[in-house]
C-alpha positions as a Markdown table, in Angstrom:
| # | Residue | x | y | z |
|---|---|---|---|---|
| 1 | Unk | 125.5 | 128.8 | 132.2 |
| 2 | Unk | 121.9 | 127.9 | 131.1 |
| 3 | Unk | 121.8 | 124.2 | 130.2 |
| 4 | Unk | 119.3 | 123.6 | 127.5 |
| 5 | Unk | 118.0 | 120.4 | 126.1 |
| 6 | Unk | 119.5 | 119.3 | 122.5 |
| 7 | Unk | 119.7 | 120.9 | 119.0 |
| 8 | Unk | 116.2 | 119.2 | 117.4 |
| 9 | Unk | 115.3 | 117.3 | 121.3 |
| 10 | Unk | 112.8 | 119.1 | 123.5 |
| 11 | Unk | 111.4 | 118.2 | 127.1 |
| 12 | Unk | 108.1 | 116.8 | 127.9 |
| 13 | Unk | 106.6 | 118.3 | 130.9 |
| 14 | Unk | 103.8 | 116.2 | 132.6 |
| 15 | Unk | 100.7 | 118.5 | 130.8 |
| 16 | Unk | 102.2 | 117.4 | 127.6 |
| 17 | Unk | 102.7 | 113.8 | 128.5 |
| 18 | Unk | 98.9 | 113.9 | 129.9 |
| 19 | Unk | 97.8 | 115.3 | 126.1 |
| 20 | Unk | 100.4 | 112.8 | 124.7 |
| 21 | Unk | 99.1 | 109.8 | 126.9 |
| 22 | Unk | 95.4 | 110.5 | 126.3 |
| 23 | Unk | 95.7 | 110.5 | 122.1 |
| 24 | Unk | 98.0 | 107.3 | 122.7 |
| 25 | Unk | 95.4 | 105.9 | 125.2 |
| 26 | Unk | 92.8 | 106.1 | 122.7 |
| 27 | Unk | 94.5 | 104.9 | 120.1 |
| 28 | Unk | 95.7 | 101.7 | 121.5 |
| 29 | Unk | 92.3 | 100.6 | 122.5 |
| 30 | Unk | 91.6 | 100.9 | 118.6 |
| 31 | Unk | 94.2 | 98.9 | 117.8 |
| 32 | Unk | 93.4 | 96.0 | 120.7 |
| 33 | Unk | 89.8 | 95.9 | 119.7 |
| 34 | Unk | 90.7 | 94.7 | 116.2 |
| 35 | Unk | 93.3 | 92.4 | 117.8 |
| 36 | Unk | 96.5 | 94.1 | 117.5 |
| 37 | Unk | 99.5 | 93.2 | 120.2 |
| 38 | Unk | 102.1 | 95.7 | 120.8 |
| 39 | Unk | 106.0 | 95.3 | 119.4 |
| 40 | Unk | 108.9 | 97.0 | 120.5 |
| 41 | Unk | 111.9 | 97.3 | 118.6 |
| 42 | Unk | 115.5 | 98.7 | 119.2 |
| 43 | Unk | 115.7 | 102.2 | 119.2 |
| 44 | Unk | 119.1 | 101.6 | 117.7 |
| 45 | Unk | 119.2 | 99.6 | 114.6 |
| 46 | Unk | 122.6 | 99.0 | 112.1 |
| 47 | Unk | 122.7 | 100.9 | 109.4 |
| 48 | Unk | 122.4 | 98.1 | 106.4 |
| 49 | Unk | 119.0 | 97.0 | 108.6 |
| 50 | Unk | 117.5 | 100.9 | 108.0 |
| 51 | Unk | 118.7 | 101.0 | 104.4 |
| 52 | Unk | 117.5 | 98.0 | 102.9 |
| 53 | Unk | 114.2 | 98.7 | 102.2 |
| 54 | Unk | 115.5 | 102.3 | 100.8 |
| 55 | Unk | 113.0 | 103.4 | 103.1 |
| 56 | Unk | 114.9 | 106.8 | 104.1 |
| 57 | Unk | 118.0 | 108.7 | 102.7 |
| 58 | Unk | 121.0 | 108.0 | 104.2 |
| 59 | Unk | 121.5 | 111.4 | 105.7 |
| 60 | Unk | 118.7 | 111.8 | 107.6 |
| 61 | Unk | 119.8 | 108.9 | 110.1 |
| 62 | Unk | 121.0 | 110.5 | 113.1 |
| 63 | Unk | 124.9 | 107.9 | 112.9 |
| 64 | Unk | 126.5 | 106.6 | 115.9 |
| 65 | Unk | 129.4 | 103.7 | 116.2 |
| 66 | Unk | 130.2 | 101.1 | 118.4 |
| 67 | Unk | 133.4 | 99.6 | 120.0 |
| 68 | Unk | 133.2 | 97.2 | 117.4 |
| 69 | Unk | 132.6 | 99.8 | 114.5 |
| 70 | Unk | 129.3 | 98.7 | 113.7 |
| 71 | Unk | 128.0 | 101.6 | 111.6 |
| 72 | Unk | 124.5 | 101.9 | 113.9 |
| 73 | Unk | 121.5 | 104.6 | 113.6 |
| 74 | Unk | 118.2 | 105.7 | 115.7 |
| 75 | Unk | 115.5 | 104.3 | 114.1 |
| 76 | Unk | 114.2 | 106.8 | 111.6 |
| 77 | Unk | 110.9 | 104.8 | 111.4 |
| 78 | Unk | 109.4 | 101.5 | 112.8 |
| 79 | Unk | 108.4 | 99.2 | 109.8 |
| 80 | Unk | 111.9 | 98.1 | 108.4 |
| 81 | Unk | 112.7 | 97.6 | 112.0 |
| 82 | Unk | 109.5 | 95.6 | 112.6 |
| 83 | Unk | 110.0 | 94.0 | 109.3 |
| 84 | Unk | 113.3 | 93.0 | 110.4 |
| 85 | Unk | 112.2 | 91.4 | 113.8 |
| 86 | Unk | 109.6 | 89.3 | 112.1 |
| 87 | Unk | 111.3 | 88.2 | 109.2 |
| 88 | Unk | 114.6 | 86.9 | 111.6 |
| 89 | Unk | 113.1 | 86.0 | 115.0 |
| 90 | Unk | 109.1 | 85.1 | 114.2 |
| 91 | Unk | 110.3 | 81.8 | 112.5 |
| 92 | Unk | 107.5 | 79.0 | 111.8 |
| 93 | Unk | 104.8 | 82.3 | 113.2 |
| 94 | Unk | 101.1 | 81.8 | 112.3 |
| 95 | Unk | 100.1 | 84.5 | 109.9 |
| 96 | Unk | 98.2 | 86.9 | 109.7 |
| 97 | Unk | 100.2 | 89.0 | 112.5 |
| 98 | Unk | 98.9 | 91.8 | 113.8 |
| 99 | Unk | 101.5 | 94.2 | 115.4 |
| 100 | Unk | 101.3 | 98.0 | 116.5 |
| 101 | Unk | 104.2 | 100.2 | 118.0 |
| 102 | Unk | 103.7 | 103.6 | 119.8 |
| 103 | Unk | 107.4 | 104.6 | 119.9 |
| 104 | Unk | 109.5 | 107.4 | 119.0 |
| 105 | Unk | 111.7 | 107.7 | 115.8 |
| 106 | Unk | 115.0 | 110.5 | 115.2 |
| 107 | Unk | 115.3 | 112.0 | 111.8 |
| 108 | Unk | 118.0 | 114.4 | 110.8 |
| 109 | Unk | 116.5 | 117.6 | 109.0 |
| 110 | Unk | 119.0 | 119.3 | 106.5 |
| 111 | Unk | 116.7 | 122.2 | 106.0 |
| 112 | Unk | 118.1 | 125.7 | 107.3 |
| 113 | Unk | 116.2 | 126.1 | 110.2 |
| 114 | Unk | 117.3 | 126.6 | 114.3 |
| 115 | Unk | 116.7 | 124.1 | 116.6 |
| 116 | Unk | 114.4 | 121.6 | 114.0 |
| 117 | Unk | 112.9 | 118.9 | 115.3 |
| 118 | Unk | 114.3 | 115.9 | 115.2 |
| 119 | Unk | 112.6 | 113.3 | 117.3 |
| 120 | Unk | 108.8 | 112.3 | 116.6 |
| 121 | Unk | 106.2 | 109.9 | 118.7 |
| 122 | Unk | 104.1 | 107.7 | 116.4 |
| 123 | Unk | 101.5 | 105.0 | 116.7 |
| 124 | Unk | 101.2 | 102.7 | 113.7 |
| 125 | Unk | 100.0 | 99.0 | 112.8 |
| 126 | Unk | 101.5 | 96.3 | 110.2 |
| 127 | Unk | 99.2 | 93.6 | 108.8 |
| 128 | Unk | 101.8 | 90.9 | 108.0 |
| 129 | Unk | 101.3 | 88.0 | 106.0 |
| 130 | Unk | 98.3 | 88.3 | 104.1 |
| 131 | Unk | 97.6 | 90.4 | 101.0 |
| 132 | Unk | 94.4 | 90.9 | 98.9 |
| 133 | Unk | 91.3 | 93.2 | 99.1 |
| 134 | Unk | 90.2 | 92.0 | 102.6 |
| 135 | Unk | 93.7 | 92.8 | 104.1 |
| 136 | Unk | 93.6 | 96.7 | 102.5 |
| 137 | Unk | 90.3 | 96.7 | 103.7 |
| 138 | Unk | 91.0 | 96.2 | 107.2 |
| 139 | Unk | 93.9 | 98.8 | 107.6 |
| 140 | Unk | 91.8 | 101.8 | 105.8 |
| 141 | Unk | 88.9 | 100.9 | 107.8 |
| 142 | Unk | 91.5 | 100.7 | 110.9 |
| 143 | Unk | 92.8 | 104.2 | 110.2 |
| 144 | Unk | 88.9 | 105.3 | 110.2 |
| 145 | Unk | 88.0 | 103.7 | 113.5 |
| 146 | Unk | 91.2 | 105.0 | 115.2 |
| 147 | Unk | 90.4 | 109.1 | 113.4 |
| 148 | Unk | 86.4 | 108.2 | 115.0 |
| 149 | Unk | 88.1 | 107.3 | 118.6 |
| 150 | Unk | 89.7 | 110.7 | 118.6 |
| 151 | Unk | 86.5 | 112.5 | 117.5 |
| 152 | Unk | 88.5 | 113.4 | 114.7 |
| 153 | Unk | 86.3 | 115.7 | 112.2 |
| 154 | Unk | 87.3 | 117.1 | 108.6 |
| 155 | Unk | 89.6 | 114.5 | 107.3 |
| 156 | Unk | 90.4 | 112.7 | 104.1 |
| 157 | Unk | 92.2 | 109.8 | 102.9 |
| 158 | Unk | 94.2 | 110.0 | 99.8 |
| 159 | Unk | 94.4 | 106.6 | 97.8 |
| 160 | Unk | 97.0 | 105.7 | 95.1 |
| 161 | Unk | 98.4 | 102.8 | 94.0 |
| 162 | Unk | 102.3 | 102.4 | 93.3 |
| 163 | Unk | 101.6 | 99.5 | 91.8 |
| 164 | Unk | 99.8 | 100.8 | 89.1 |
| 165 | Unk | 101.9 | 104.7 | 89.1 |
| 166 | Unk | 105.0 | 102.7 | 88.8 |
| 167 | Unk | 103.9 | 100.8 | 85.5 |
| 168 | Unk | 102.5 | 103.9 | 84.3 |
| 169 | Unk | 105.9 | 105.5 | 84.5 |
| 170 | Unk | 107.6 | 102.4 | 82.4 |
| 171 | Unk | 106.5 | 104.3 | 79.3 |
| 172 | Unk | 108.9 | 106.3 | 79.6 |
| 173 | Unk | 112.6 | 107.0 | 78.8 |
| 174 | Unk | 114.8 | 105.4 | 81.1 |
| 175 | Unk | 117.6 | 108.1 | 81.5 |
| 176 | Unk | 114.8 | 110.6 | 82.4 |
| 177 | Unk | 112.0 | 108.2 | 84.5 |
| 178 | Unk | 113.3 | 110.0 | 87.6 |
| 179 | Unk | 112.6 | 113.2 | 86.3 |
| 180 | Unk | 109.0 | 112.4 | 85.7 |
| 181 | Unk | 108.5 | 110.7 | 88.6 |
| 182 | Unk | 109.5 | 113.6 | 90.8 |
| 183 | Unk | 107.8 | 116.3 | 88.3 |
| 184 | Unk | 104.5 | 113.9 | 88.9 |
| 185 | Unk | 105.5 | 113.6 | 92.8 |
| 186 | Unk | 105.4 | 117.5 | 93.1 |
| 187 | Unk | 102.8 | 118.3 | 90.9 |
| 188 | Unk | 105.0 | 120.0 | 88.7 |
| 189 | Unk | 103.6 | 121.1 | 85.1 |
| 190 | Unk | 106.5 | 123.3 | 84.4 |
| 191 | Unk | 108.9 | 120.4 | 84.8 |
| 192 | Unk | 106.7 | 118.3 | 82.1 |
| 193 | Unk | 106.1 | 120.9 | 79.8 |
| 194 | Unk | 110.4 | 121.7 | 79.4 |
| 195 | Unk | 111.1 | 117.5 | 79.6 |
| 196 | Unk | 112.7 | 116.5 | 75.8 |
| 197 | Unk | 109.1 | 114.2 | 75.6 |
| 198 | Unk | 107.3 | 113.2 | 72.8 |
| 199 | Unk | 104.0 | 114.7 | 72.4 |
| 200 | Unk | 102.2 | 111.6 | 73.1 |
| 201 | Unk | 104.7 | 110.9 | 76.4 |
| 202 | Unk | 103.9 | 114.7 | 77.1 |
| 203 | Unk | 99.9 | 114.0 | 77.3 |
| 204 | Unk | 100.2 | 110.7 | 79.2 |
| 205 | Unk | 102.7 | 113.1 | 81.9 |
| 206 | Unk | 99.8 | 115.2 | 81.8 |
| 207 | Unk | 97.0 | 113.2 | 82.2 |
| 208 | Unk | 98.8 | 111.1 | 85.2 |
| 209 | Unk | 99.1 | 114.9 | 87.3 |
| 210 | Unk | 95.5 | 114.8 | 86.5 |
| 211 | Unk | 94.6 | 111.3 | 87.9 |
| 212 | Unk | 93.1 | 112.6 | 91.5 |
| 213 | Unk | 89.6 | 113.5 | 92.8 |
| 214 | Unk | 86.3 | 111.5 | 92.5 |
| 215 | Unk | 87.3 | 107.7 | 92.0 |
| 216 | Unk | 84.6 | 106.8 | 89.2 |
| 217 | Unk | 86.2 | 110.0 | 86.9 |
| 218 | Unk | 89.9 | 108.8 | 88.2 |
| 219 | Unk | 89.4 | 105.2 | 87.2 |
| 220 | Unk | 87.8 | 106.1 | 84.0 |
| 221 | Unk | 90.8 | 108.6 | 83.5 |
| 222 | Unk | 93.3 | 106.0 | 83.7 |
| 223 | Unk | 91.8 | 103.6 | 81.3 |
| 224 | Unk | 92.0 | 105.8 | 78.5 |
| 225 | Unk | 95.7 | 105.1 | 79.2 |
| 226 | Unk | 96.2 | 102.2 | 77.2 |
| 227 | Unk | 97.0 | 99.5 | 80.2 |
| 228 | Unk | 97.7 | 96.1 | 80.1 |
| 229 | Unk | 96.6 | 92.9 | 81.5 |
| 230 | Unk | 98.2 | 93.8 | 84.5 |
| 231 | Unk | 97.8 | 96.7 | 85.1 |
| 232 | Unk | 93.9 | 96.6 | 84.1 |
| 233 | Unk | 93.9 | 93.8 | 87.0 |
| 234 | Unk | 95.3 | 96.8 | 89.4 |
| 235 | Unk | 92.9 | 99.0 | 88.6 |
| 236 | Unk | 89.9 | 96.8 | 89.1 |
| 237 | Unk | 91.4 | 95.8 | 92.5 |
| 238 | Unk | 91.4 | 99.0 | 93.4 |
| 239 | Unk | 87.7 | 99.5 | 92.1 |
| 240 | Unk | 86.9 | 97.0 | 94.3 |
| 241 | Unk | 88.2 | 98.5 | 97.1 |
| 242 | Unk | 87.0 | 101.9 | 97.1 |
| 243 | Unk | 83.2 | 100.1 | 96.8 |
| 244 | Unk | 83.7 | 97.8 | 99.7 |
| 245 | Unk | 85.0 | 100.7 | 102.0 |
| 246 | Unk | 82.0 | 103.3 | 100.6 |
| 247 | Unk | 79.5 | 100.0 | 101.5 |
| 248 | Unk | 80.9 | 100.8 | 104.9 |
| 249 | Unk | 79.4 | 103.8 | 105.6 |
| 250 | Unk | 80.8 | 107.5 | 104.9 |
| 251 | Unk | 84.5 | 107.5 | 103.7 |
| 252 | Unk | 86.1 | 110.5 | 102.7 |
| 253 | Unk | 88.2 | 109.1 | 99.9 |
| 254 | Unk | 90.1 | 111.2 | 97.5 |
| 255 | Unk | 91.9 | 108.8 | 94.5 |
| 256 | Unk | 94.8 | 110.2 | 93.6 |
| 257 | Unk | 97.0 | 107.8 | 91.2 |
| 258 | Unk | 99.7 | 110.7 | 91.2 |
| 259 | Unk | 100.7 | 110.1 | 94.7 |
| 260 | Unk | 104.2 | 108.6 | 94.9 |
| 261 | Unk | 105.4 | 108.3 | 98.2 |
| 262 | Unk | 109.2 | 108.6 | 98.6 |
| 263 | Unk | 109.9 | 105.3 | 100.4 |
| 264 | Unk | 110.6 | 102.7 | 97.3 |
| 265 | Unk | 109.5 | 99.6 | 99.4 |
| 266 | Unk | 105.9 | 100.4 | 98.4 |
| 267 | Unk | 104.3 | 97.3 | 96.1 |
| 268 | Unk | 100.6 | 98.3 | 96.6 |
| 269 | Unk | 97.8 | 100.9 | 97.6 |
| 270 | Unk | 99.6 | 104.0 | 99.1 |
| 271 | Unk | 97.8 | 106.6 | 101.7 |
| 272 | Unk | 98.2 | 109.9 | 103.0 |
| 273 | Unk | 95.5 | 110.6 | 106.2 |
| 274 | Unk | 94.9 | 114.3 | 105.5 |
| 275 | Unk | 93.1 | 116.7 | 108.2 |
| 276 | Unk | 91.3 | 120.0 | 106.8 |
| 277 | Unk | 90.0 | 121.2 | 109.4 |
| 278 | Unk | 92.9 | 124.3 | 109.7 |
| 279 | Unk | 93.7 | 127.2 | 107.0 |
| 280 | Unk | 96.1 | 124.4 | 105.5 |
| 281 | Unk | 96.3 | 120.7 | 105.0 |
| 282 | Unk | 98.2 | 118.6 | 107.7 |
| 283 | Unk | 99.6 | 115.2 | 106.6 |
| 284 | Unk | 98.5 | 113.3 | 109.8 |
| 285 | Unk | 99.7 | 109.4 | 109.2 |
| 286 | Unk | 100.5 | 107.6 | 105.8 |
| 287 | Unk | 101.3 | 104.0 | 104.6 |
| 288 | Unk | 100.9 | 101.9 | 102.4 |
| 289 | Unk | 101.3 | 97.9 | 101.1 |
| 290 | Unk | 105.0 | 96.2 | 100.7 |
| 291 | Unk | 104.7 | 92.8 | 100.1 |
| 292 | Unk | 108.6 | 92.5 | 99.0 |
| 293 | Unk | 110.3 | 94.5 | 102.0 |
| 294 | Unk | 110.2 | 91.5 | 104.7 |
| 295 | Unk | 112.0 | 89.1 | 102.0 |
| 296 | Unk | 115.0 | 91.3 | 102.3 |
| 297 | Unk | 115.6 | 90.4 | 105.7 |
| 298 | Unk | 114.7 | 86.7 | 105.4 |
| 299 | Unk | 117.2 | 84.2 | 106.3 |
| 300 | Unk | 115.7 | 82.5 | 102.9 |
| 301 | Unk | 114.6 | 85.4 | 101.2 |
| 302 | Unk | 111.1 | 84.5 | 101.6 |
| 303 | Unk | 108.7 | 87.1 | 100.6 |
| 304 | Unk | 105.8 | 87.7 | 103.1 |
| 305 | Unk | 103.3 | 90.1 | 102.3 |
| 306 | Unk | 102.5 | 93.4 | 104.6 |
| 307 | Unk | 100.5 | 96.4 | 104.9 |
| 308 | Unk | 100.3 | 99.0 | 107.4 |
| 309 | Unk | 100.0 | 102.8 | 108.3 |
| 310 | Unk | 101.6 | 105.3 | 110.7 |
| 311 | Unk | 100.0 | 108.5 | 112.8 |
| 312 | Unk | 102.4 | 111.1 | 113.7 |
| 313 | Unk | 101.3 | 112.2 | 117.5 |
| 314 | Unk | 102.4 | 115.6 | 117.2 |
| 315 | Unk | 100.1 | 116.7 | 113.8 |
| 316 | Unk | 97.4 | 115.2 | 115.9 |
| 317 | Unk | 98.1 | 116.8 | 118.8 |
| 318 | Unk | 97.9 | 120.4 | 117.0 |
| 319 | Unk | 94.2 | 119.2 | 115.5 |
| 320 | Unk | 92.8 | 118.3 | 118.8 |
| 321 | Unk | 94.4 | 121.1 | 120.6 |
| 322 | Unk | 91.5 | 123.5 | 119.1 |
| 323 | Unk | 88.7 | 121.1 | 120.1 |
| 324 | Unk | 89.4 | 121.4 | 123.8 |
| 325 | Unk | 89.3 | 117.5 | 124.1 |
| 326 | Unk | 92.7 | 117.0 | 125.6 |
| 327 | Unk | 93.6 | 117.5 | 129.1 |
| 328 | Unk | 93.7 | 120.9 | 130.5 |
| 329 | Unk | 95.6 | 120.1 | 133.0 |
| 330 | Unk | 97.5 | 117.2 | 134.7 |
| 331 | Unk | 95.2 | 114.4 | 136.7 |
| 332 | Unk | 95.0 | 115.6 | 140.5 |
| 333 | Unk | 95.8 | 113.4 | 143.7 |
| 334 | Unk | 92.6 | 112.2 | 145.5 |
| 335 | Unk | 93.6 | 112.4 | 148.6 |
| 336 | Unk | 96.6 | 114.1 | 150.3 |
| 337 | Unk | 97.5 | 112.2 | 154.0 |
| 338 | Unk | 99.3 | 114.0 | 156.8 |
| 339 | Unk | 100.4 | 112.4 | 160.1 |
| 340 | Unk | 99.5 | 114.9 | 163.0 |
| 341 | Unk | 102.7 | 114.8 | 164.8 |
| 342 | Unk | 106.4 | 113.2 | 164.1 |
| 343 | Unk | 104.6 | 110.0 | 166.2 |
| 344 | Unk | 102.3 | 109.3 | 163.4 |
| 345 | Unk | 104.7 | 109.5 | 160.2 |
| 346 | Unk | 104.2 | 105.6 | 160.4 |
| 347 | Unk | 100.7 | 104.9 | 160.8 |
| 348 | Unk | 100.5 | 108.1 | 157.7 |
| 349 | Unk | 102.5 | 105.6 | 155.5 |
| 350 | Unk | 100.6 | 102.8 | 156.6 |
| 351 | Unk | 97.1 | 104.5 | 155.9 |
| 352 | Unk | 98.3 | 106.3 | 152.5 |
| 353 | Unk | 99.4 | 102.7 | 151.5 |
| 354 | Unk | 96.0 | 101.2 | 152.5 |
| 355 | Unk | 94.7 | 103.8 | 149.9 |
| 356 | Unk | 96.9 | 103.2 | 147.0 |
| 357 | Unk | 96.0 | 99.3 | 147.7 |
| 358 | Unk | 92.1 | 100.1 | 146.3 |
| 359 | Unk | 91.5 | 97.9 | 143.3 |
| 360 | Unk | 91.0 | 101.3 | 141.6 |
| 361 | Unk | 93.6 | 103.7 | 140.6 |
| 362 | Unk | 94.1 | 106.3 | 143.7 |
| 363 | Unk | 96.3 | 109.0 | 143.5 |
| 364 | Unk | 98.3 | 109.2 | 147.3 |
| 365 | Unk | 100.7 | 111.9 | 148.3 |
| 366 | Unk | 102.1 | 112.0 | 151.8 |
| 367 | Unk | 102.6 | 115.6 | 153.1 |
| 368 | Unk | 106.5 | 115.9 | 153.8 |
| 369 | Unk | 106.4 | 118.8 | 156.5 |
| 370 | Unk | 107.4 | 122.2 | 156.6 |
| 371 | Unk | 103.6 | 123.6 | 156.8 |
| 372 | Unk | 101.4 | 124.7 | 158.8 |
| 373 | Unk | 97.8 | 123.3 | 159.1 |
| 374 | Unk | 96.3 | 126.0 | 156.5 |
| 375 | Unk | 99.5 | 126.1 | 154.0 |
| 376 | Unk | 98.8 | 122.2 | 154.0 |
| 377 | Unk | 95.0 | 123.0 | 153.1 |
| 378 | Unk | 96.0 | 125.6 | 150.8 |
| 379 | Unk | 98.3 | 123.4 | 149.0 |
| 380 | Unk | 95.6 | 120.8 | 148.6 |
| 381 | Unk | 93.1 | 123.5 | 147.1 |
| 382 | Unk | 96.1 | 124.6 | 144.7 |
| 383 | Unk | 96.4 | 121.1 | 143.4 |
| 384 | Unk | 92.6 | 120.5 | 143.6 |
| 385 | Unk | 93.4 | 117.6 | 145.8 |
| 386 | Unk | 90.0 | 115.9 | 146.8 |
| 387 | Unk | 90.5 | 115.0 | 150.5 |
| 388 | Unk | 92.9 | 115.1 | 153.5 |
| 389 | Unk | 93.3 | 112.5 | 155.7 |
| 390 | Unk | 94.8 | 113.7 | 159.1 |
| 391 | Unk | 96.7 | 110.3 | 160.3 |
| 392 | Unk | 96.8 | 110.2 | 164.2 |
| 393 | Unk | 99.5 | 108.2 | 166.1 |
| 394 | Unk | 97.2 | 105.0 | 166.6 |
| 395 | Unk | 96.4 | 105.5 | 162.7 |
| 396 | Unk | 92.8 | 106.4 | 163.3 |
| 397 | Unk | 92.2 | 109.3 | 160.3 |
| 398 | Unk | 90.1 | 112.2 | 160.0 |
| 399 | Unk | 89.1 | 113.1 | 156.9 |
| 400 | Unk | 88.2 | 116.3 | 155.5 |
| 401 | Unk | 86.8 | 116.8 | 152.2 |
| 402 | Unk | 88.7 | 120.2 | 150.4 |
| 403 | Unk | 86.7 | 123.1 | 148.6 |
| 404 | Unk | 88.1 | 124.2 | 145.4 |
């Protein structure tokens, strides 16, 4: 019998957890430099905790049940959980917080394929507690600094709003909202075009599939619409933050007041990070502002504003995989040590030890036995080890440096 890993799991073998590490690596250092700390939730969360925020369909939670019946799920993603945590154990907290996970999430995918994925790595941030222009502005410029850290090249950022999308949508029959929404969602003219709309419903439908590209033509687009107080006051927020982030220095922005992501908890600006640097766009992170998602969890239904963004390690991975920046191979030992006879095994612990002691990181492997003086060498070229250490009895070592 051949014993493979699980339907949807796979195995990470240590040249993929040296590619893994090294996007992870780079990323966290983004995310301590603007004063990030790390949180880590449960993996397993109950189910009424993952569905509040309508965040995710109810089917794609991989289920499981305790002794006590507790309906229970893997995480499907980290910001209801995170939302959760703060919300019930972060009582009396100073705010703003600044939290980032690198964790991995389990999704159940319906689709008709063999063996589909179904667990993901991801690194995100949540800005909690603090809403407004400067807040936005942080996390967008935080997604560019962390796309700069990888050397990242050909990428945009897609900006909407569901603030102002969801208004938009109000002007429209209630018992078929949905179906504009998703026609709008997917871009889909057909669907307008054979909705039971009014003409003048029908051209608004139209003109909101149109409300993407250049941000001065897609604010001016969506002005003709008619708005209100309110949602005028949206529209110049967001006018006000596409200028601050351009007086930042390039930004590839591309407005697009179409976009509608599929999790409801969404209040605010909503982003899709977008490499095109293949034959085909690849989604790499998204996110977005929910400043009513952490008052469902609250004990007193307190709402506390948040913003934040997740990058999915495995769409980056296949960007940087063609730049030859990740690791071609797994990090070598520096130094192999082998005791000279079955007298010196002690004094070979005792010196490999004194190694790995070095205030530096120093890779230490202790030959086991079994080989001859040049498999031993031979092993050490094959592993590019950097030097042997032959460990006499009294521990005095000789060392010879190994030719590749």
């Amino acid at each position: 019998m051949v014993y493979q890993p699980a339907t949807g799991a796979r195995d990470l073998l240590p040249l993929d957890v040296a590619q893994k590490r090294w996007i992870e690596d780079r990323l966290q250092q983004v995310f301590h430099r603007w004063g990030y700390h790390r949180i880590i939730t449960s993996t397993l969360e109950r189910m009424d905790t993952l569905m509040a925020g309508e965040a995710i369909q109810r089917q794609m939670v991989i289920q499981l049940q305790n002794a006590e019946d507790e309906e229970l799920g893997l995480r499907p993603e980290l910001t209801a959980s995170i939302a959760r945590a703060v919300a019930t154990r972060m009582a009396g907290t100073t705010y703003p917080q600044r939290l980032y996970y690198n964790a991995n999430v389990f999704r159940r995918i319906w689709e008709n394929r063999h063996n589909r994925q179904q667990e993901f790595y991801q690194a995100g941030v949540e800005l909690l507690g603090v809403g407004g222009l400067l807040a936005n502005t942080e996390v967008l410029l935080l997604v560019r600094n962390c796309l700069q850290a990888l050397d990242l090249q050909d990428w945009h950022l897609i900006l909407g709003e569901a603030g102002i999308t969801r208004s938009l949508l109000n002007a429209f029959p209630e018992n078929i909202r949905g179906k504009v929404r998703s026609a709008i969602a997917h871009l889909d003219r057909i669907t307008i075009d054979t909705l039971p709309l009014t003409e003048e419903l029908r051209d608004r439908a139209r003109i909101m599939l149109d409300l993407r590209g250049n941000s001065a033509d897609v604010l001016q687009k969506v002005s003709s619409l008619g708005l209100d107080a309110d949602q005028q006051e949206a529209v110049n927020n967001l006018k006000s933050l596409v200028e601050l982030l351009e007086s930042e220095g390039e930004f590839p922005i591309i407005l697009d007041l179409s976009l509608i992501q599929t999790i409801d908890y969404y209040t605010g600006i909503v982003f899709e990070i977008v490499s095109s640097s293949e034959s085909q766009a690849r989604v790499l992170g998204r996110g977005g502002r929910y400043d009513k998602l952490l008052g469902l969890y609250h004990p007193q239904g307190e709402d506390i504003p948040g913003i934040g963004f997740v990058l999915n390690i495995e769409d980056l991975y296949q960007v940087l995989l063609s730049t030859q920046q990740l690791p071609q191979s797994t990090p070598a030992s520096n130094w192999l040590v082998v005791p000279e006879n079955p007298t010196a095994n002690a004094a070979a612990f005792a010196y490999a030890q004194k190694l790995r002691d070095s205030t530096h990181l120093v890779r230490v492997e202790i030959d086991l036995g079994g080989k001859d003086t040049e498999e031993i060498r031979q092993y050490a070229r094959d592993r590019s080890i950097a030097q042997i250490a032959w460990v006499k009895a009294d521990g005095t070592p000789t060392i010879e440096s190994v030719g590749v």
